[in-house]
Backbone as XML, in Angstrom:
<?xml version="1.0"?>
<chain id="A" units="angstrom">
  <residue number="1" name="UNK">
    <atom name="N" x="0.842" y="-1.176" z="0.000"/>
    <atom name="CA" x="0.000" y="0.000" z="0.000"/>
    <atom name="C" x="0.887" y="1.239" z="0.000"/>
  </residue>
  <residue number="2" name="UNK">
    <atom name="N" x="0.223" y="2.134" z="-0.124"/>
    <atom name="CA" x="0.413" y="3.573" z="-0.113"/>
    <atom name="C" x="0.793" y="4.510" z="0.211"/>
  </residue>
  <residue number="3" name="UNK">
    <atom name="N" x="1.523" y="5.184" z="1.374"/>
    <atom name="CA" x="1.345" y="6.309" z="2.244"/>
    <atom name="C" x="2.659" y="7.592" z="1.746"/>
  </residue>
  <residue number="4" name="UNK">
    <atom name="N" x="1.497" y="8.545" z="1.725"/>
    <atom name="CA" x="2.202" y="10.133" z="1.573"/>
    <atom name="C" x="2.536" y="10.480" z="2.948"/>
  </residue>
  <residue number="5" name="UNK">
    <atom name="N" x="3.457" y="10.813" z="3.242"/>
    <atom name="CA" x="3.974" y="11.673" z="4.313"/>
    <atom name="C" x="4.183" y="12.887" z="4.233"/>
  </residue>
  <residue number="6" name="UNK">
    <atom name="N" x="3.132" y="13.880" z="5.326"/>
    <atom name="CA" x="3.896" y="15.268" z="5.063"/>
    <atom name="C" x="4.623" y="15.649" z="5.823"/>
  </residue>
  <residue number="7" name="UNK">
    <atom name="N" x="5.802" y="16.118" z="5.363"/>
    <atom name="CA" x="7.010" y="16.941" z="6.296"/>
    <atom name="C" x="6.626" y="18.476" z="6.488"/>
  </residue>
  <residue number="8" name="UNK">
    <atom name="N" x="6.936" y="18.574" z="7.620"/>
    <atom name="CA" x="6.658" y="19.345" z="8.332"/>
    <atom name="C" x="8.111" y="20.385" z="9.279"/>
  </residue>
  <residue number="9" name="UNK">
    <atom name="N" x="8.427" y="21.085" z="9.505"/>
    <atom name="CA" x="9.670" y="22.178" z="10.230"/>
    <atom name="C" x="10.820" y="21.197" z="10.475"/>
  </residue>
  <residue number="10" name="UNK">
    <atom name="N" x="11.070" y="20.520" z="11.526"/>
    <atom name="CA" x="12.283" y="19.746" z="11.916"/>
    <atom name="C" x="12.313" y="18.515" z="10.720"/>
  </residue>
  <residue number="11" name="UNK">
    <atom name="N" x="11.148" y="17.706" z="10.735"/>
    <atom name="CA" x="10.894" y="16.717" z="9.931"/>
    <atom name="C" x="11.452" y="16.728" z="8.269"/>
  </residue>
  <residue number="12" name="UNK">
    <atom name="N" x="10.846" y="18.185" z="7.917"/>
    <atom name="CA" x="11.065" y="18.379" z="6.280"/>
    <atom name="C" x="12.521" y="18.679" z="6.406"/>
  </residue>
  <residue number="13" name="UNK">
    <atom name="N" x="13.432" y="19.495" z="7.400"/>
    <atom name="CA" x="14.824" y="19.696" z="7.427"/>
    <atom name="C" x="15.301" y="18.317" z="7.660"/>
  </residue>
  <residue number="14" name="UNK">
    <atom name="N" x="15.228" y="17.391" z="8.153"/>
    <atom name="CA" x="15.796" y="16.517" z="8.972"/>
    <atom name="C" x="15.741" y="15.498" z="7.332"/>
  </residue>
  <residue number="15" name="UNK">
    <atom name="N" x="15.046" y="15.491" z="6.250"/>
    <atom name="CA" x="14.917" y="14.556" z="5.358"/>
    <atom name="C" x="14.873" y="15.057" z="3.962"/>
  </residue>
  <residue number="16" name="UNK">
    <atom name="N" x="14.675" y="16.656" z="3.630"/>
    <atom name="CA" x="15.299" y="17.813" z="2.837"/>
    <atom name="C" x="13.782" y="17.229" z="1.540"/>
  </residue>
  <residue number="17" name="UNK">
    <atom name="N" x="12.615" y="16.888" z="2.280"/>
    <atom name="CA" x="11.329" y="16.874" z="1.518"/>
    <atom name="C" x="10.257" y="17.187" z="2.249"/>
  </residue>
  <residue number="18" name="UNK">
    <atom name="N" x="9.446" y="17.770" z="1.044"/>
    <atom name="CA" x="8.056" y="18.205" z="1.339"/>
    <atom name="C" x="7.302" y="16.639" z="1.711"/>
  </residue>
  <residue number="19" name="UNK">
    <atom name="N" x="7.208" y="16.475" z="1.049"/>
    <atom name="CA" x="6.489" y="14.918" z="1.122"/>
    <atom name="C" x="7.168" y="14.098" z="0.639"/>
  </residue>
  <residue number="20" name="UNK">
    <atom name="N" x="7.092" y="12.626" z="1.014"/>
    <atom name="CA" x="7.126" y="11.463" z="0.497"/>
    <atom name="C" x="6.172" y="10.374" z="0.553"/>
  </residue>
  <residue number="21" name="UNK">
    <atom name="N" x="6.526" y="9.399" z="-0.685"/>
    <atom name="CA" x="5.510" y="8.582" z="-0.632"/>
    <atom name="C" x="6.114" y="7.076" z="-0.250"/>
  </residue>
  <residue number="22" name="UNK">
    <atom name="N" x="5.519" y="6.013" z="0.508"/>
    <atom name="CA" x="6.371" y="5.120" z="0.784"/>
    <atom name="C" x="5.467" y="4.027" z="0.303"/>
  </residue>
  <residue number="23" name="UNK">
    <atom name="N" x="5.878" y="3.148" z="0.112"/>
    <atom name="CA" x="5.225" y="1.830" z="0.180"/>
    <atom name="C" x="5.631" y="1.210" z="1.425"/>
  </residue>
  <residue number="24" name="UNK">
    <atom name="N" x="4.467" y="0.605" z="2.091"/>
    <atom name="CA" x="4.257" y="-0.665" z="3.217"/>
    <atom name="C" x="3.412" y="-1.538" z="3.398"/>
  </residue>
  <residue number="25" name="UNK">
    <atom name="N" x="3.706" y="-2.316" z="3.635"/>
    <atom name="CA" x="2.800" y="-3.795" z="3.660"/>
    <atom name="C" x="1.519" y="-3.407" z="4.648"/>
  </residue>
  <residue number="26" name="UNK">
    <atom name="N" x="0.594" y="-3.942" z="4.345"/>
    <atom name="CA" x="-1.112" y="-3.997" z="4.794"/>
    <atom name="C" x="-0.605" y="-4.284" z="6.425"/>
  </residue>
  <residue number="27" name="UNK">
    <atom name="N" x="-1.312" y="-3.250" z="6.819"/>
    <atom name="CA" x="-1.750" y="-3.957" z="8.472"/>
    <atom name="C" x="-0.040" y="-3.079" z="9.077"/>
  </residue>
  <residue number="28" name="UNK">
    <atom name="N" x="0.278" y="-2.122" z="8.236"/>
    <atom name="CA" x="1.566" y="-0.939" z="8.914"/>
    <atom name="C" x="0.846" y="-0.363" z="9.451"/>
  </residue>
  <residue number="29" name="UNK">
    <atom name="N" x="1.465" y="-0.069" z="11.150"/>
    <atom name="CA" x="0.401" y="1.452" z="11.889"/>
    <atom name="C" x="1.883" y="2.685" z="11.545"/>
  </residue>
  <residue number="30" name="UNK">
    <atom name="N" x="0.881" y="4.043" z="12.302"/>
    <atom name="CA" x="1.566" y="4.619" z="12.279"/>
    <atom name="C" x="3.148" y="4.881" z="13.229"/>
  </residue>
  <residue number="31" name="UNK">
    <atom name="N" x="3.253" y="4.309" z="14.438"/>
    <atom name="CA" x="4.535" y="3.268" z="15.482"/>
    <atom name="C" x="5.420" y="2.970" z="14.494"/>
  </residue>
  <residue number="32" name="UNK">
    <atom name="N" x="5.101" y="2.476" z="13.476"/>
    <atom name="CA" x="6.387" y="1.671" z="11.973"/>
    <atom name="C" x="6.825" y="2.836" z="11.560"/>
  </residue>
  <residue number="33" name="UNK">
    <atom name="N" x="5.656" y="3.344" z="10.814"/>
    <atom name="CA" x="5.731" y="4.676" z="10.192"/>
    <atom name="C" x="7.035" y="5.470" z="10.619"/>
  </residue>
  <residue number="34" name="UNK">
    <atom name="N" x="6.345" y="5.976" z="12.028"/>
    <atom name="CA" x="7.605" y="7.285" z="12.757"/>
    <atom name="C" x="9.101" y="6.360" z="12.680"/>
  </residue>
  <residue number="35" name="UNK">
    <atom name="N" x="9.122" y="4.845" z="12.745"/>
    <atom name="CA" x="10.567" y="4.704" z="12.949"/>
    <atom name="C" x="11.195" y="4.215" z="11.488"/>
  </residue>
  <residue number="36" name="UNK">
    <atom name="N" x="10.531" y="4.203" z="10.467"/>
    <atom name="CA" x="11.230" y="4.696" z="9.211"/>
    <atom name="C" x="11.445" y="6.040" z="9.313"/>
  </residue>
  <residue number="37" name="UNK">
    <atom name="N" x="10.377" y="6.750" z="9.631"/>
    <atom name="CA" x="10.880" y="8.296" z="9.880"/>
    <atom name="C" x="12.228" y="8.655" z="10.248"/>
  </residue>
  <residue number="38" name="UNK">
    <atom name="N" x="12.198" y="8.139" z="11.237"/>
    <atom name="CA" x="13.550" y="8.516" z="11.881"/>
    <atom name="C" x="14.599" y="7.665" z="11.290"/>
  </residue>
  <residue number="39" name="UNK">
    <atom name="N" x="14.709" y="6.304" z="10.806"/>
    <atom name="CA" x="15.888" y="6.071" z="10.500"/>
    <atom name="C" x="16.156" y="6.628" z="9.101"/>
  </residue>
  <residue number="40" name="UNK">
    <atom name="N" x="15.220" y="7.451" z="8.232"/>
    <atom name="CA" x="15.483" y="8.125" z="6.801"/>
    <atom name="C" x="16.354" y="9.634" z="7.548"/>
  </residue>
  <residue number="41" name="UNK">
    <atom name="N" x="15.945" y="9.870" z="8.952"/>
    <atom name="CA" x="16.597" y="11.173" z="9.074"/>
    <atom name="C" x="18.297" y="11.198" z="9.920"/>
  </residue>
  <residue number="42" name="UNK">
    <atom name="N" x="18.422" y="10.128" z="9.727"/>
    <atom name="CA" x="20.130" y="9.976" z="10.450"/>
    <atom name="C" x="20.074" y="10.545" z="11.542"/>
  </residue>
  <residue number="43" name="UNK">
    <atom name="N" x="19.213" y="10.743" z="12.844"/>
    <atom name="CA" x="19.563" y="11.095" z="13.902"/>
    <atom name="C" x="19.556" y="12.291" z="14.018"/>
  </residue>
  <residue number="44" name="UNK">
    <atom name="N" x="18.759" y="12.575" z="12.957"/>
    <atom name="CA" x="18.712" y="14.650" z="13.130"/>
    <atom name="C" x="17.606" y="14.420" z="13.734"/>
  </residue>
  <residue number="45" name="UNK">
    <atom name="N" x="16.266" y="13.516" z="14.077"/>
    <atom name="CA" x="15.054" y="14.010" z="14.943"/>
    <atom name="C" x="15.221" y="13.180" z="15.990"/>
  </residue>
  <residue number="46" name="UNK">
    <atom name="N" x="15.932" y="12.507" z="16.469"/>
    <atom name="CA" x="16.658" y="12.036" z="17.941"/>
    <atom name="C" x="16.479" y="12.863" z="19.228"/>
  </residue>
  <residue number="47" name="UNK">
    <atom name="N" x="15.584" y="12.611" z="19.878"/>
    <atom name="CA" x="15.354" y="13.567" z="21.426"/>
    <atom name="C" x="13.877" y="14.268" z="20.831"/>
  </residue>
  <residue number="48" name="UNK">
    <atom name="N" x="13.588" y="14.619" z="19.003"/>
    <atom name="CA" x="12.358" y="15.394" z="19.266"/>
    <atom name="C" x="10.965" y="15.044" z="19.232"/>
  </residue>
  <residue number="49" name="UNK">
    <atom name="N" x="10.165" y="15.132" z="19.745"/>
    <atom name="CA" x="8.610" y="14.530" z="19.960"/>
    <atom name="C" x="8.015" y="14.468" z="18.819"/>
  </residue>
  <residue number="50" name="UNK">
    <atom name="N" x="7.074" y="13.678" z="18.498"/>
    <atom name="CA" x="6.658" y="14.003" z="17.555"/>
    <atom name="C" x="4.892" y="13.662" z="17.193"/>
  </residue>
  <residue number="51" name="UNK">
    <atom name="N" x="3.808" y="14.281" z="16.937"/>
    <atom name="CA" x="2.548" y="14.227" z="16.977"/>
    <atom name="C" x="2.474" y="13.854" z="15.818"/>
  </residue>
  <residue number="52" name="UNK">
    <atom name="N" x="1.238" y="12.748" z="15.543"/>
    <atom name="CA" x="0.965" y="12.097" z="14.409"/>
    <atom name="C" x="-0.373" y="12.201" z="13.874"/>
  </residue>
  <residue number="53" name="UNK">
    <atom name="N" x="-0.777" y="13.278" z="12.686"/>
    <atom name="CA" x="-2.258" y="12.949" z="12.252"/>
    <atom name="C" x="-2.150" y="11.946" z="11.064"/>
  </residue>
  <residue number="54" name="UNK">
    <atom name="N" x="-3.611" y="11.367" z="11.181"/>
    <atom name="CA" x="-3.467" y="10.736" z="9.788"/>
    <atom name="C" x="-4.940" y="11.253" z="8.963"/>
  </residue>
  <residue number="55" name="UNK">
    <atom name="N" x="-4.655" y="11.491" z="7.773"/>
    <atom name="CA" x="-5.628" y="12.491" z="7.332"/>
    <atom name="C" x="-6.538" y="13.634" z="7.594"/>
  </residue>
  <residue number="56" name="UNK">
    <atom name="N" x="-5.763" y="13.979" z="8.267"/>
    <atom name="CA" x="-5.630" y="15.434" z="9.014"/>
    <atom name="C" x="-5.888" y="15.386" z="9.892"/>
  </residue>
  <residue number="57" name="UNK">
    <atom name="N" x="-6.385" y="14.133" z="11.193"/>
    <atom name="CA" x="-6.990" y="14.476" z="11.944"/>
    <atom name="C" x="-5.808" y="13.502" z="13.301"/>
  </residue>
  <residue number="58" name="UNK">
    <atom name="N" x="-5.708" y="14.378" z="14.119"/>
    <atom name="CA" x="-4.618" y="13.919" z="15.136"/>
    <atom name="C" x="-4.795" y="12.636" z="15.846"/>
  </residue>
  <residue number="59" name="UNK">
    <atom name="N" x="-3.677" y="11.633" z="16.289"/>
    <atom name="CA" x="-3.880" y="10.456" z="16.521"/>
    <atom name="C" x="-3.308" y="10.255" z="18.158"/>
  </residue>
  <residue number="60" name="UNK">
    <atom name="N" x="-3.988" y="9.788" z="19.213"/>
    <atom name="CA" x="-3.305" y="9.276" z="20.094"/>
    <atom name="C" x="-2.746" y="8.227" z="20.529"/>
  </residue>
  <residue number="61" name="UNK">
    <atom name="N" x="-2.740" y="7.565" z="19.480"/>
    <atom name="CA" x="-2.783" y="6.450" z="19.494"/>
    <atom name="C" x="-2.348" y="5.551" z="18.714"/>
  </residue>
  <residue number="62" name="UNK">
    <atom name="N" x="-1.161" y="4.317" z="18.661"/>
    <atom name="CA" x="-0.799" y="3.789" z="17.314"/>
    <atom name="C" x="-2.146" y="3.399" z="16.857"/>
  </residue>
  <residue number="63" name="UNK">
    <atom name="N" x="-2.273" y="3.847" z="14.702"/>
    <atom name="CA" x="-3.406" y="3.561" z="14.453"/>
    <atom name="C" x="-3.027" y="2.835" z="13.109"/>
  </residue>
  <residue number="64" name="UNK">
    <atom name="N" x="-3.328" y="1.691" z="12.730"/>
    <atom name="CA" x="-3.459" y="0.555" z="11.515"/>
    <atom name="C" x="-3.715" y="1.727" z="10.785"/>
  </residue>
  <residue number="65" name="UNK">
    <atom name="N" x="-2.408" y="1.640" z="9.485"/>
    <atom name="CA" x="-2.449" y="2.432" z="8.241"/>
    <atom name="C" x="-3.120" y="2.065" z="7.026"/>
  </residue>
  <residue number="66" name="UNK">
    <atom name="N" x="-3.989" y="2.470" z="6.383"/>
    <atom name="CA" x="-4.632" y="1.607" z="4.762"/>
    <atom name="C" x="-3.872" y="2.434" z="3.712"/>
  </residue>
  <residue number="67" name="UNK">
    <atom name="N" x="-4.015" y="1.636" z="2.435"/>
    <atom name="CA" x="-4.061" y="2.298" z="1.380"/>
    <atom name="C" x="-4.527" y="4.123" z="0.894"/>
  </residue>
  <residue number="68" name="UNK">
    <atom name="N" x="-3.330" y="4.686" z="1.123"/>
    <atom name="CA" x="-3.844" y="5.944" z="0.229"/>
    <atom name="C" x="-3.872" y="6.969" z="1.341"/>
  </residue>
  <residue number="69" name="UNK">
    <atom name="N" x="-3.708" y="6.746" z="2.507"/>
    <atom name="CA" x="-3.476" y="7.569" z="3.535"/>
    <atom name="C" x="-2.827" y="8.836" z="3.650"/>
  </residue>
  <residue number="70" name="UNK">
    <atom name="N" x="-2.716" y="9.785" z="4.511"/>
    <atom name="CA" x="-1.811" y="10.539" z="4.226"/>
    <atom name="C" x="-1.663" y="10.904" z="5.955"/>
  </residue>
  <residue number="71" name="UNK">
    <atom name="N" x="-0.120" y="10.901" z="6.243"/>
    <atom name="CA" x="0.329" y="10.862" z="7.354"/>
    <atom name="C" x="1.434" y="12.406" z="7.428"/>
  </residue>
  <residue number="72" name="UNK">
    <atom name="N" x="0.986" y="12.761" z="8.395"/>
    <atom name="CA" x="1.627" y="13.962" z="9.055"/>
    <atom name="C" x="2.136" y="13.681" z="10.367"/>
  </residue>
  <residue number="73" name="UNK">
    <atom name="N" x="3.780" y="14.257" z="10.359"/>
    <atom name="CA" x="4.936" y="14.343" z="12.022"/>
    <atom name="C" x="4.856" y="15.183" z="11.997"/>
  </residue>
  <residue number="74" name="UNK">
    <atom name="N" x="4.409" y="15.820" z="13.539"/>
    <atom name="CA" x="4.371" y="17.077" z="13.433"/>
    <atom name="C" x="5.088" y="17.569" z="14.965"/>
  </residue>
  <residue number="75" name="UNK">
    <atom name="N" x="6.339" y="18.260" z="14.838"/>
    <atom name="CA" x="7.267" y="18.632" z="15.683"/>
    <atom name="C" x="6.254" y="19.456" z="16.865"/>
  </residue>
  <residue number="76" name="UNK">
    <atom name="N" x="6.758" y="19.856" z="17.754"/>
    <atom name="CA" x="6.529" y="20.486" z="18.712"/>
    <atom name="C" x="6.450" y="22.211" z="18.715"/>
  </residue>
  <residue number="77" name="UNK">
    <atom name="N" x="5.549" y="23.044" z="18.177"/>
    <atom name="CA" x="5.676" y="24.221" z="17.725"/>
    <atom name="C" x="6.567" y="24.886" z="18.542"/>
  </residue>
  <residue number="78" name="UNK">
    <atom name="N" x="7.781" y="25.722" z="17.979"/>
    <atom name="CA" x="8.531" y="26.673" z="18.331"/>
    <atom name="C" x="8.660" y="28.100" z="18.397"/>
  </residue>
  <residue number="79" name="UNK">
    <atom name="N" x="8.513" y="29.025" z="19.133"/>
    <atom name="CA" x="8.041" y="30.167" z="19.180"/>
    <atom name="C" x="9.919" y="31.129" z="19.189"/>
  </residue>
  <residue number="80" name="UNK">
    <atom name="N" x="9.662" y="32.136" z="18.950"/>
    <atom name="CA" x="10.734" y="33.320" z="19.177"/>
    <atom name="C" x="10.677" y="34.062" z="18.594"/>
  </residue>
</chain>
């Protein structure tokens, strides 16, 4: 199956894309997801949190990914 990822502030620096699209086998949650995340970013998002919607709508929870999804990491907003 399917999944677009949108990058987002630390995320899109940490992997030098707007989006990507991945292929993963049926029955991937988003738990898999974040740790391809991180091993595509060499340890540049190491220590930072990270909030997960999946089709726009925020997740607390690891959630079973389908076909065609679209998944957002979304760093910890930074102010200054």
């Amino acid at each position: 199956m399917k999944i677009k990822v949108k990058c987002f502030s630390q995320v899109k620096y940490a992997l030098g894309e707007n989006e990507i699209i991945l292929e993963m086998e049926t029955g991937s949650t988003t738990l898999g997801l974040e740790k391809i995340i991180r091993e595509k970013a060499d340890g540049k998002l190491d220590g930072v949190s990270l909030r997960v919607a999946v089709n726009q709508q925020y997740q607390s929870e690891e959630t079973i990914l389908t076909d065609g999804d679209e998944v957002a990491f979304i760093p910890p907003v930074q102010g200054g």
